[in-house]
N, C-alpha and C positions, 0 to 999 in steps of 0.2 A: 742707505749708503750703497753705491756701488762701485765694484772693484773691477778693472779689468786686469786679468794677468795674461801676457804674453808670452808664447812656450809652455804654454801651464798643462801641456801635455807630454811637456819632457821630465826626465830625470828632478832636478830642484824643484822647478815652477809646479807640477803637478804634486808632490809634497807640502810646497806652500799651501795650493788648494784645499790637500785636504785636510789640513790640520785647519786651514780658515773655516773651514767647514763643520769640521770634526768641534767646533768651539775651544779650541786650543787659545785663540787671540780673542780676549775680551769685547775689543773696540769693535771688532767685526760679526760678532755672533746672530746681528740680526742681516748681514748686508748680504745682496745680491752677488755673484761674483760673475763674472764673464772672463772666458776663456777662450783668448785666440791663439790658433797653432796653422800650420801650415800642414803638419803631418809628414816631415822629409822622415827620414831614414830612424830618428833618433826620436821622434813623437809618435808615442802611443796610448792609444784613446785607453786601452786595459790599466794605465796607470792611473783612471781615474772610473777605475770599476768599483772601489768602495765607496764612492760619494755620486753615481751617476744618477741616482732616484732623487736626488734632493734637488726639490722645486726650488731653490735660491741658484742653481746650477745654470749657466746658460753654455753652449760649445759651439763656437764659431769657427769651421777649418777655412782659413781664409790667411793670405800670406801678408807681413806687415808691410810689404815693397809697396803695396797697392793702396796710393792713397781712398780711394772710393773705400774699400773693406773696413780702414781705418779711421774715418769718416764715420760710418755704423756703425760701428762696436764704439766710438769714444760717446756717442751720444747718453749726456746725464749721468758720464761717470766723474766720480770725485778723487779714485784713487787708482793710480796707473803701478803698476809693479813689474817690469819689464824686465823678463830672463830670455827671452827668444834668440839664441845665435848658432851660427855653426862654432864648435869648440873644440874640437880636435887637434890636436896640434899637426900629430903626424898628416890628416886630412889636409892641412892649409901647407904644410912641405909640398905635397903634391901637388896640389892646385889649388891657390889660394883666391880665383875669382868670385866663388862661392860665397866668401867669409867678407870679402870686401864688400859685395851687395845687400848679402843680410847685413851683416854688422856695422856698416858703414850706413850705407842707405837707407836701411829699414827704419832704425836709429831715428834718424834726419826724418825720415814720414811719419814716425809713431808722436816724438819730439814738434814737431807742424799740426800734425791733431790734436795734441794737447792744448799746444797755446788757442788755438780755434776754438775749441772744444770748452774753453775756461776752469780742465781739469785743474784740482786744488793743492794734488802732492803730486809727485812723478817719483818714484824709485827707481835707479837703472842699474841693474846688477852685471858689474865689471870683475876684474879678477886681480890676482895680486900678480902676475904675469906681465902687466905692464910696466911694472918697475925695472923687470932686466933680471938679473943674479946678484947676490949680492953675498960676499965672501963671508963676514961678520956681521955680528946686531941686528936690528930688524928695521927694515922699512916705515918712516912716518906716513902722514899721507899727503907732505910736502916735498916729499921724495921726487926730484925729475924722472921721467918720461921716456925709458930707455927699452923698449920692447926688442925682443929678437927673433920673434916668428911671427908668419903670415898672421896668422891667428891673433896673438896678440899686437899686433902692432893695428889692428882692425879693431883689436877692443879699447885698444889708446885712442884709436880715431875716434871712435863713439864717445867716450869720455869727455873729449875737447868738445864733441858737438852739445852733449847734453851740457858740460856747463856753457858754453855759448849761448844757449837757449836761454837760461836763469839769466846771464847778465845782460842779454840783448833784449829777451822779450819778458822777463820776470818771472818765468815760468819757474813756479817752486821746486826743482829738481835737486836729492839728493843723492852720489853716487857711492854703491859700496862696493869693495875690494876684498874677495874671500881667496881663504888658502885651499887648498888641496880637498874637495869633498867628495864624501862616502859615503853608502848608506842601501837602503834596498830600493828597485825600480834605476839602481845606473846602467846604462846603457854598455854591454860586456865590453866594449872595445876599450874600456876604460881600464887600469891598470887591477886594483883591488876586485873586481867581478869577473873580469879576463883570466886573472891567476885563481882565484876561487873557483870558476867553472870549469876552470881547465882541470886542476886538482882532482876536481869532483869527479870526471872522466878520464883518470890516469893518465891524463896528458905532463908532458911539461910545461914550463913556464918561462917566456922569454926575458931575460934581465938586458936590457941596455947596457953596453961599457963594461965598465968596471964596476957599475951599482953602487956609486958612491954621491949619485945627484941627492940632495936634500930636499925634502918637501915637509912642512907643516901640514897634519891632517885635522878636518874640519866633517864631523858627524854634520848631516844635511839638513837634522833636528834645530841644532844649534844654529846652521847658515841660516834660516828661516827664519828662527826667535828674532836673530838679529834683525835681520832685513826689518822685522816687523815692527821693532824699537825705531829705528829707523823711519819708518811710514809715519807710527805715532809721533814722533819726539823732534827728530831728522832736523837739524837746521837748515832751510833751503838755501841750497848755495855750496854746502859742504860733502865733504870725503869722507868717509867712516871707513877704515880696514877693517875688517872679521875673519879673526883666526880661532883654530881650534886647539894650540897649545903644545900642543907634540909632534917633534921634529925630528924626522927618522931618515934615512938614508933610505934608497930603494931596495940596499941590499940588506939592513934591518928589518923592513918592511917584509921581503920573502922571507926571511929565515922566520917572521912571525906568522904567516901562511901555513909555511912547510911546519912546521912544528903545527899547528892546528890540526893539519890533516895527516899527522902520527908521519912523515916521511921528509927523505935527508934531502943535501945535494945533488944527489942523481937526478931528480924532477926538475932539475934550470940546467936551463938549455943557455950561452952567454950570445948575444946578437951583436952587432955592428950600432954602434952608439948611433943617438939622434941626431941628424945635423943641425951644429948651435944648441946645443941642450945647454938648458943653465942648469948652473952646478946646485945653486940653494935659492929657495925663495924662504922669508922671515918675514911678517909682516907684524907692526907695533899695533896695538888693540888699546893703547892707553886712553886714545880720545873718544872712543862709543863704551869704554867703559865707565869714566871719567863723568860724561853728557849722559847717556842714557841709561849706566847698569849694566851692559852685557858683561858676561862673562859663560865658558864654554861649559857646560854641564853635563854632557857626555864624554867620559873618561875613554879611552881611545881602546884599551880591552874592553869594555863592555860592548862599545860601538859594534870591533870588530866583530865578536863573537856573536851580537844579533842581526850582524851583517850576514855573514857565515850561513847563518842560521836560517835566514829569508832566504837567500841563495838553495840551500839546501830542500824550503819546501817547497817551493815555486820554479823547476825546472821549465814545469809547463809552457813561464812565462818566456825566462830566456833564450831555451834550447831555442827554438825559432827563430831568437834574434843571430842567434851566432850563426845555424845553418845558413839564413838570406846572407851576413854580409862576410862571412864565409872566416869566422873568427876563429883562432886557436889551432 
């Protein structure tokens, strides 16, 4: 069997690798895996320093916009697992032409390789950020289509395209929709490694607003498990949400920080809220638990604290990420 994963030098995608690797996922323990990244700002090959000796490894830096690249890499793969985007939110406020060509286009040429290609599954990993905000309850995955940033209104368009794909050209494409993920190997611009590293350097930590936006948190462990239920089980054609179960306010979220690193108030610094921030994202998990089993198995203290933890012994890793994009 072979795998190609896309981004699988970023943050999630490069976790999926190496837990496929690592023989974490049964059905894959003998399969080849191929890894295309582009290598922007947010892929890095050191995310795949514990798995880079293993002969089933292949690493193609090559961009998905470019149908020739993707053309190669799809040749005699069976199972496509697709994280590659820009994700930023604040990034796509600034400029969102980035997010519309990877995530839009790249999308549209990864999805055209496959049907060519006669790939067998397609995974294309979306996020629960397409739905909008939503005051109460949580999100099904027949939820309309209400994005509010560049970003996500880029990862709505992908969505439409990959089921367009299954119902135009039959292409088995399932898409899923995670909440808020964590873990070691995220990229610091990110809110949980951003406040953690900064912590870690006596810095303070910037809160948005009033810190009262809600987010569902999802260990990167768990996003992956799913995904892979998913690849296995996945009815082609469908939506599966993947949530992590705890649902915290941002300003819940620092007080569980600051309290980690023994210190008060004083270390939040309050900023000028996000333009269009939504208030709560909830997503329903009833139907991939229902059809496949998931259910989130990292408890959200534990996560944190071996988040922390990785953070704490791998500066080596980060500190460079923050100096280049000139973080905290």
């Amino acid at each position: 069997m072979r795998v190609l994963v896309t981004g699988g030098a970023g943050f999630i995608g490069s976790h999926y690798v190496r837990k496929a690797l690592g023989g974490a996922y049964a059905s894959l323990a003998e399969a080849e895996v191929v890894v295309l990244d582009k290598l922007t700002y947010a892929g890095n090959e050191a995310n795949l320093a514990p798995v880079r000796d293993d002969p089933r490894l292949r690493f193609v830096r090559g961009d998905i916009c470019d149908p020739a690249v993707v053309s190669q890499v799809m040749a005699g793969v069976d199972l496509v697992v697709h994280f590659a985007a820009e994700s930023h939110v604040d990034r796509s406020i600034l400029g969102a032409a980035d997010f519309v060509v990877t995530n839009v286009l790249g999308t549209q040429t990864l999805l055209q390789g496959a049907v060519d290609a006669g790939v067998s599954k397609f995974v294309h990993v979306s996020t629960d950020e397409v739905y909008g905000s939503i005051e109460s309850g949580s999100w099904p995955e027949t939820h309309p289509l209400e994005p509010n940033s560049p970003y996500s209104a880029s990862k709505a368009s992908s969505d439409l395209l990959a089921r367009s794909f299954h119902r135009t050209h039959g292409l088995p494409v399932c898409i899923t929709r995670c909440s808020n993920n964590y873990g070691p190997y995220q990229f610091p611009e990110k809110v949980i490694p951003l406040f953690v590293t900064n912590l870690m350097d006596g810095k303070k930590v910037p809160l948005y607003g009033d810190g009262l936006n809600v987010r569902d948190w999802l260990h990167v462990d768990d996003h992956c498990w799913g995904i892979q239920l998913v690849a296995e089980s996945g009815r082609p054609g469908e939506i599966y949400n993947i949530g992590g179960g705890t649902e915290l306010t941002n300003l819940e979220l620092t007080e569980r920080l600051l309290a980690a690193f023994g210190v008060g108030d004083e270390m939040v610094e309050r900023v000028e809220d996000r333009k269009a921030h939504d208030r709560r994202y909830s997503v329903d998990i009833t139907k991939i638990t229902n059809e496949l089993g998931y259910r989130p198995l990292m408890t959200f203290d534990e996560g944190l604290a071996s988040t922390i933890e990785w953070f704490r012994s791998n500066r080596s890793w980060w500190e460079p990420l923050k100096d280049r994009a000139k973080l905290g």
